[in-house]
Steps between C-alpha positions, in 0.01 A plus 500: 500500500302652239727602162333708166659624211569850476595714145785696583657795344616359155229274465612147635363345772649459825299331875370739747446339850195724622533435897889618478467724236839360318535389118752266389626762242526847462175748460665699219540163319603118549607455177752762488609433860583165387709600204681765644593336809568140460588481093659813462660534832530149574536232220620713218802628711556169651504373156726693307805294382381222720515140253407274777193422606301769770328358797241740643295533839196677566388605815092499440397330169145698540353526195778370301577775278868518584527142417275525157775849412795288559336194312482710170837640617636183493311387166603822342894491541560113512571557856518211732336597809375285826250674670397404880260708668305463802086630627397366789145637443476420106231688319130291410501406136170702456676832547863332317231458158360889538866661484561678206893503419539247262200751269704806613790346387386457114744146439345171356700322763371723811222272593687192474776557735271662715234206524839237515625705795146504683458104422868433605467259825584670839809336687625381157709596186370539163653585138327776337644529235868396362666759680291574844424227802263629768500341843271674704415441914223578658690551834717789659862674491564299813400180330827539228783287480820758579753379159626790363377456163287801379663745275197742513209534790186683419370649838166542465315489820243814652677762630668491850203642625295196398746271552727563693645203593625427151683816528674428801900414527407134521334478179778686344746280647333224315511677155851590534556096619363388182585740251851383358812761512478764224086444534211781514204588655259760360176650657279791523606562823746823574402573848779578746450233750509248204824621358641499849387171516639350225821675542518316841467149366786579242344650202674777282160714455495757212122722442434540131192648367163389592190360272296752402286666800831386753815717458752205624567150532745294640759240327663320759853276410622205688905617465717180340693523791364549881626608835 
């Protein structure tokens, strides 16, 4: 499957795949997808008040920028944060070394995290720094353990369209199995047939505004209590 780098609408880079026509981020701008919907939307709300520490899963490490955000995240507030994410197809290092966020993002410590998170072993955990442990799997949703003990899921797979098998009740089953009660999900994703979706599985769905170029997204909670 051929993959190139594309600049998108605020400057950062995201992947186009040419023979499907789909990019692993938003046209109008990965970098401010990325902020908007999984550290604004996702982490910081997850995190307010919380003390303990907040285990996260991502659905589709890609380039890594959601894990490099929360990294600094992490760094930034002393938060103590274990990070899991999967990619079944991970990206070649070539195009990992031409990506320009940790230059967009203008921090000494940009480049760092981001070449630690790159060089961190598939199918194994590794510190990052004092307060953020990657484990990352090169295998798929269906591969997880079910143990109820995310706090936060970033779902960041191509759109239903794309994939539509990720967006399927099934999948969402497993996200709601291994999210722990009082947990979120956050994507890009408002569409109908997702919400409906989730809803099924057992998820309180609320739409709040969009990144820029999207009017909505969806936050999806796992009630404390089910049935």
């Amino acid at each position: 499957m051929e993959r190139k780098l594309l600049l998108t609408g605020d400057g950062s880079h995201t992947i186009l795949v040419p023979d499907l026509d789909i990019t692993y981020h938003s046209r109008h701008g990965a970098l401010q997808e990325s902020v908007h919907v999984f550290i604004e939307a996702g982490l910081n709300y997850v995190m307010k008040g919380k003390t303990t520490p907040c285990a996260i899963f991502e659905l589709g490490f890609g380039t890594g920028l959601n894990a490099l955000l929360t990294c600094m995240e992490a760094h930034d507030h002393n938060r103590e944060i274990n990070y899991t994410a999967i990619e079944p197809f991970p990206l070649e290092r070539e195009l990992v070394n031409q990506l320009n966020y940790a230059a967009l993002l203008q921090r000494d410590d940009a480049a760092l995290y981001e070449s630690l998170i790159h060089d961190a072993s598939w199918n194994g955990r590794t510190k990052i720094h004092e307060h953020f442990t990657l484990t990352k799997y090169d295998h798929t949703l269906e591969q997880m353990p079910v143990n109820g003990s995310y706090d936060l899921v970033y779902f960041d797979a191509f759109s239903p369209t794309s994939q539509p098998a990720l967006w399927a009740q099934d999948s969402f089953e497993k996200i709601f199995a291994i999210l722990r009660p009082g947990g979120v999900l956050t994507t890009y994703c408002s569409r109908s047939i997702v919400r409906r979706t989730m809803t099924a599985v057992g998820f309180k769905v609320e739409k709040i505004p969009g990144p820029w170029g999207k009017r909505e997204m969806v936050r999806a909670h796992k009630p404390y209590t089910t049935g």
